[in-house]
N, C-alpha and C positions, 0 to 999 in steps of 0.2 A: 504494500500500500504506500503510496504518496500522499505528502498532504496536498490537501485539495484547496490551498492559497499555492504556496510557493511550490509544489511540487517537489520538495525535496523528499528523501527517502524516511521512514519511519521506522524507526529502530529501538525509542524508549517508551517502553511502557510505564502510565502515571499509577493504572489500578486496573488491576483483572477480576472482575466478579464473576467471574463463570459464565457457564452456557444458561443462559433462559429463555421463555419464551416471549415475545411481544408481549412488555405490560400493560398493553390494553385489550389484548384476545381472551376475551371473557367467554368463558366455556357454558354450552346449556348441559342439562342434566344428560344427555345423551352424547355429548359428548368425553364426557369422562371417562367412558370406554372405550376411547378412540385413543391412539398414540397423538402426541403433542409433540411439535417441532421446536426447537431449540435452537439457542442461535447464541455464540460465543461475544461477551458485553467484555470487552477488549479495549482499553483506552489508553490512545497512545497521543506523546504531547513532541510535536516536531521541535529539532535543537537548532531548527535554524530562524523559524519568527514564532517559536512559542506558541502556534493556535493544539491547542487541545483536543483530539477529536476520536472520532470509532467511525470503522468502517459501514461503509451500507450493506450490513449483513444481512438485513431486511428492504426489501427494495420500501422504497418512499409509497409507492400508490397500494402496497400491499396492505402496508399500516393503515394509511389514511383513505379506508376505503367505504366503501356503502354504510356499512354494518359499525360505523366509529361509535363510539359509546361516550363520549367524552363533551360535555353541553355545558358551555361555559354560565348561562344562567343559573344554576344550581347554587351557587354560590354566594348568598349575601354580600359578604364583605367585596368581591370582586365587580358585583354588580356597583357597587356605591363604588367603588376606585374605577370602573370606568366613567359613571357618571361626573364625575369631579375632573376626570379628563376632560372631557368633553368640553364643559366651561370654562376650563384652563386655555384650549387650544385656541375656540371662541374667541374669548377676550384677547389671547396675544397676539391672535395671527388676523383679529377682524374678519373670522369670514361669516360668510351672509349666505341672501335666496340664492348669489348668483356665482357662490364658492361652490366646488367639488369634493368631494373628501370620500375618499377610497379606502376602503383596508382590506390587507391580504391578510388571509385566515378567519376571517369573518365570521364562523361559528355560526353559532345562531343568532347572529343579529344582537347581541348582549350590548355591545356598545355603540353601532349608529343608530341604536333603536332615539338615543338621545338626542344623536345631532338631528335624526328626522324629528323628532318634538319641537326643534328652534326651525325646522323648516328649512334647513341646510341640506343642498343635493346630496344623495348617499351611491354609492355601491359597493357592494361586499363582492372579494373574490374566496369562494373556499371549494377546496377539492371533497370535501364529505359529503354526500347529496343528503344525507339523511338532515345533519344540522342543518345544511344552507334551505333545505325546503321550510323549516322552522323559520327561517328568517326571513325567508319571501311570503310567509301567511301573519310574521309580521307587515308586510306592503314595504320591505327590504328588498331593491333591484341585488340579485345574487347571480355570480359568474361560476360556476360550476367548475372548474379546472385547475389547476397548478397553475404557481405564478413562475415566471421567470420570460425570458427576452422574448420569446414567440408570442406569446401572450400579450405583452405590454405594445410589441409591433400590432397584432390586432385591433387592442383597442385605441390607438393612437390613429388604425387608419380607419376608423369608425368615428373622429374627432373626439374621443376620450382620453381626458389627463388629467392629473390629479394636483388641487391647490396645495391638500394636504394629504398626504400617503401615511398611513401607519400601517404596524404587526406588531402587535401584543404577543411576547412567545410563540413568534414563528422564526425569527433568524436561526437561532439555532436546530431549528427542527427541518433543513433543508440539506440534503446531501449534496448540493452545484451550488453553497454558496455566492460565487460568481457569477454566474448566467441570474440569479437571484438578482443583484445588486444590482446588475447592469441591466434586468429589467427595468429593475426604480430611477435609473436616469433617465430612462424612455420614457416612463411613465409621466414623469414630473414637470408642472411648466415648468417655464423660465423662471420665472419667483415663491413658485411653490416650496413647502417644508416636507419633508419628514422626520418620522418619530419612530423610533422604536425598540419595543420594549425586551430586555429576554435577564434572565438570571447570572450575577453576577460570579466571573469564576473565583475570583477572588473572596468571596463571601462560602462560595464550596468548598474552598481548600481552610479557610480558617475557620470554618464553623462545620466540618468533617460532613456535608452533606453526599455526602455518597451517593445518597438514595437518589439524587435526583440526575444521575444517569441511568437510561436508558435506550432502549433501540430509537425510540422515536428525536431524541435529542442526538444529532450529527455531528454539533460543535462544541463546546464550551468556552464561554466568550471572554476575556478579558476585555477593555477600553482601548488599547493599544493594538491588538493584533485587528479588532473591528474599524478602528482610525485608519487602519494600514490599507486594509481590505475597501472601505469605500473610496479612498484616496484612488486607489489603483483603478476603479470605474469615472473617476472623476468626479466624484460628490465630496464635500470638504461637510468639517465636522464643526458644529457654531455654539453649542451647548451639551452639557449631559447633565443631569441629577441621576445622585441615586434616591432609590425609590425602597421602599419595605415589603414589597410583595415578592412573594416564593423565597422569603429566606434572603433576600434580598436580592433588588436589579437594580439595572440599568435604564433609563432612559436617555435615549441620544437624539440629537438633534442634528440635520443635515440639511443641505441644497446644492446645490449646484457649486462648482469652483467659480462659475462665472457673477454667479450671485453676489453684489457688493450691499445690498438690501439689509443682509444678515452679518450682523458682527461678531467676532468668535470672542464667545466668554471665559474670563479667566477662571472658570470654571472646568475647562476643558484642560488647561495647564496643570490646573491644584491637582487632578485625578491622574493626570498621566505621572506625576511627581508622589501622587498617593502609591500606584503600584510598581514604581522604580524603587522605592522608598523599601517598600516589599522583597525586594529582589523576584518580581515575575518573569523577566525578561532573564533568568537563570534556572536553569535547572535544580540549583540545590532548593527554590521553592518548594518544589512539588514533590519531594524528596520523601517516603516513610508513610506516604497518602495509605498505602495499602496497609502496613500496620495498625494504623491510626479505625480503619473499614474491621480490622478483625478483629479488635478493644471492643468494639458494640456489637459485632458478631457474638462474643462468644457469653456478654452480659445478658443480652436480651434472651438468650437458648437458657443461659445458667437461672434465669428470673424464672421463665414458661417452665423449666422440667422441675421447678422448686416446686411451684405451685401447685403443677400435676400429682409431685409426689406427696403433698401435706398429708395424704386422709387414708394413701394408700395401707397404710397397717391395718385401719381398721376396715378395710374393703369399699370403703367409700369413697365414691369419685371426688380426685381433686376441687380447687378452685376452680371456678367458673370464670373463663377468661375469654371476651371478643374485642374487636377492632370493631375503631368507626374512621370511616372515609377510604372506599376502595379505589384509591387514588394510586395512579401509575406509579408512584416515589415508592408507595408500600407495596407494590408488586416489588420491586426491585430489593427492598428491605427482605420480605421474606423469602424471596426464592434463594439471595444471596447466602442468608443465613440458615436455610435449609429446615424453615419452620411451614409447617402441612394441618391440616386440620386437625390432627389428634392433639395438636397445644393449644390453636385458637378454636374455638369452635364454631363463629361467626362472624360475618363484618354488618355493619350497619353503612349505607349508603341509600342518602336524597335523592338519589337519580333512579330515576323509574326502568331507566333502560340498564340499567346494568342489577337492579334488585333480580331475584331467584336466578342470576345466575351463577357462575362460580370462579371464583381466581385462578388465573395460569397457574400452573404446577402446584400450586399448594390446595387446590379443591376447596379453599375454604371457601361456604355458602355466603353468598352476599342478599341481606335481610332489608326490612322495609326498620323506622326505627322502634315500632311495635314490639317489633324482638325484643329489644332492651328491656322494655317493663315488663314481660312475658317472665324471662329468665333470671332478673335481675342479676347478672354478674357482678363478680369480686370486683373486676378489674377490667378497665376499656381504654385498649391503645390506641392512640391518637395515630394514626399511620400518617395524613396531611403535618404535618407540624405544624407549618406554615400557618395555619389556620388555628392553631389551637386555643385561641382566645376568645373566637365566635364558637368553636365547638364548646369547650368548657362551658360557658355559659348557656348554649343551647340544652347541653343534659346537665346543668346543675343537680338536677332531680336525682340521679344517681346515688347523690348522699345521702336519701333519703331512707337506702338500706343497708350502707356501709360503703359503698362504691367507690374505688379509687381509678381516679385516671393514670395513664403509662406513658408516656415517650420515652423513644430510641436514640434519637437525635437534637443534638450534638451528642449527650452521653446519656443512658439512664435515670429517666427521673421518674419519680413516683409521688403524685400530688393528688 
C-alpha cells in the first residue's frame, strides 16, 4: 500500500486491531448462521507527511450502501450542534434566498433541514439511498451518489455551485481523498466557503480513542497533513476551530487561493504550532499507541468476566450487564477486545433501524430502550462516549435500582 497523499511506501504500522467485520453490518437473526466476512483494521501512518490511514479493505460503496443503518437524526445533542451551525454560517458568511449551500454526506437531511427553515437554497449529496430518501420526504433536493471530481463536473454543467460546501465526518470516511478535494474546487464559486468537519487525530492519540477506527474511516486527520492536502488542489486554509464533538474535531475553513475576500486567521498558525509543539510531524508521537489499545483491552474483559463470575459458586447467574448506543466506535471496542454476548447481554439503541438486530461478531442483540426497565441491569456501558453526558442523563433512572454506568475510554470508569 501507498499513501494515498504523497504516495510514498507504507511500512509503519501506528495500531493493529485485528481482523473484523464492517462496524456497521448489523446482522438479522438469520443471519447468525451464516459465516461473517472479516477484514484486517491495519493502520499504518506514512514517515514521509505523517497522514494516518488503512487500506480500502472494504470497498467504499460496499459500506455505504442501500441497507446503511447509521441516521444522523437520532441524536439530540448532534441535532442542536448542527442547528447552531447553521446560524453561525448565516451570520458570517451572509447568505440569503439567493445563497446555495450544498453538503456532501447529507444523511438524512439532519442539518439543511435548518438552512431550508431560513429559506436558504439547499442540496444534499449522499450515496445511502435509504437516508437520502428521509431527507427528500423532508422536501431536501438529494443527489444520490459519491462525491468526488465526476460528480462536481456534473453538476457545474447543470449550473450548480456551491456558496457554501460542507461534510460533517465525511473527509475522512473517503478512500480518493484527492479526487475528493478537487471535486470541492469544482464545486465552489469564486467567493464561496467551505467547512468541514471530521475528528481530531490529535485528540485520538492523546485521549487513546482507539475505538474510533474503523473500516468506514480511510484517514485520520491531523491540521497539517489536511492544510497540505487542500493546498495541493488549490484551496488555501482561512480558519479552523476546534470543536467538542466525537471526542473532539476539527472544523476548517477554506476557499479558493485566488480568494482575497477571506483573511487567514491566526488561528490557523496557533494550531499548526499546537501540533508541532506535539511532535506530530515525528514519528516518536504515535509511538506505544498499541500498548496504550491493550491497557483497556485487557481492563474492560478483566471488569465483564468479574462480574460474570460474582454468583457463580452459588449457581447463580452473574451480574446483569448491557450496553447503550450501538454505535460503530463500540463495534470496534468489542470485536477488538474479543467481548461476545455471553459478557454483554444486550445493547440499547434509538434507532429503529438497527433495534432487533444484532452486532458484527459479537451477536450481541440490539434492544429498543424498554429492555432497560425490563431487566434492570447492574451495569450499562456507554459504548458512544462521546455522548455520555446526554446518555447519562437520558437513563438517570437506572439509579433507581442500583444501576451503575461503565466507560472504556480513555481508561475504565465506573460512575
Amino acid at each position: 500500500m501507498n499513501c494515498r497523499f504523497c504516495k510514498a511506501p507504507l511500512t509503519h504500522v501506528f495500531i493493529d486491531l485485528n481482523n473484523s467485520p464492517a462496524s456497521n453490518s448489523f446482522l438479522t437473526k438469520e443471519q447468525l448462521n451464516e459465516p461473517e466476512i472479516f477484514y484486517p483494521l491495519k493502520v499504518f501512518i506514512c514517515e514521509k507527511c505523517f497522514l494516518v490511514q488503512v487500506d480500502e479493505y472494504k470497498k467504499s460503496d460496499a459500506i455505504f450502501s442501500s441497507d446503511y443503518v447509521y441516521f444522523s437524526s437520532f441524536s439530540t445533542s448532534w441535532l442542536a450542534h448542527a442547528k447552531e451551525y447553521t446560524k453561525k454560517m448565516t451570520d458570517r458568511f451572509g447568505l440569503t434566498k439567493k445563497s446555495k449551500v450544498i453538503e456532501i454526506a447529507s444523511n438524512d437531511g439532519y442539518l439543511l433541514q435548518y438552512f431550508k427553515e431560513q429559506n436558504i437554497p439547499v442540496l444534499g449529496i449522499e450515496p445511502t439511498a435509504n437516508t437520502a430518501e428521509v431527507a427528500v420526504q423532508k422536501g431536501i433536493e438529494t443527489v444520490v451518489d459519491f462525491f468526488g471530481v465526476r460528480l462536481a463536473k456534473e453538476l457545474v454543467a447543470k449550473n450548480i455551485k456551491a456558496d457554501l460546501l460542507l461534510g460533517n465526518n465525511v473527509l475522512a470516511h473517503v478512500p480518493d481523498i484527492m479526487d475528493f478535494v478537487a471535486g470541492m474546487k469544482i464545486l465552489l464559486k469564486e467567493n464561496g466557503v467551505i467547512t468541514m468537519e471530521f475528528p481530531h487525530l490529535m485528540q485520538l492519540v492523546d485521549n487513546n480513542q482507539f475505538d474510533t477506527i474503523y473500516h468506514e474511516h480511510f484517514s485520520y486527520l491531523s491540521f497539517h497533513i489536511v492544510k497540505q492536502i487542500f493546498e495541493s488542489q488549490g484551496l488555501k486554509m482561512f480558519d479552523v476551530e476546534e470543536i467538542p464533538t466525537h471526542g473532539g474535531s476539527l472544523r476548517i475553513y477554506a476557499t479558493h487561493q485566488e480568494n482575497k475576500q477571506q483573511k487567514v486567521s491566526e488561528n490557523v498558525n496557533i494550531l499548526l504550532e499546537k501540533e508541532y509543539s506535539k511532535e506530530m510531524n515525528t514519528l516518536h508521537y504515535y509511538n506505544n499507541f498499541q500498548q496504550k489499545a491493550l491497557k483497556v483491552k485487557l481492563d474492560i474483559t478483566d471488569f465483564l468476566i468479574k462480574q460474570k463470575k460474582e454468583n457463580l459458586p452459588t449457581g447463580q447467574a452473574g451480574k446483569k450487564v448491557a450496553a447503550y448506543g450501538a454505535a460503530a466506535k463500540g463495534n470496534t471496542l468489542l470485536n477488538y477486545c474479543g467481548i461476545k454476548n455471553d459478557l454483554i447481554d444486550f445493547v440499547v439503541d434509538a434507532n429503529p433501524h438497527k433495534q432487533n438486530k444484532f452486532l458484527p461478531a459479537s451477536h450481541i442483540p440490539v434492544m429498543n430502550e424498554d429492555e432497560l426497565k425490563r431487566n434492570k441491569p447492574d451495569y450499562v456501558i456507554i459504548l458512544p462516549w462521546n455522548l455520555k453526558k446526554e446518555i447519562t442523563e437520558q437513563l438517570n433512572y437506572i439509579k433507581e435500582w442500583g444501576g451503575k454506568f461503565v466507560v472504556a475510554i480513555p481508561q475504565l470508569e465506573i460512575f
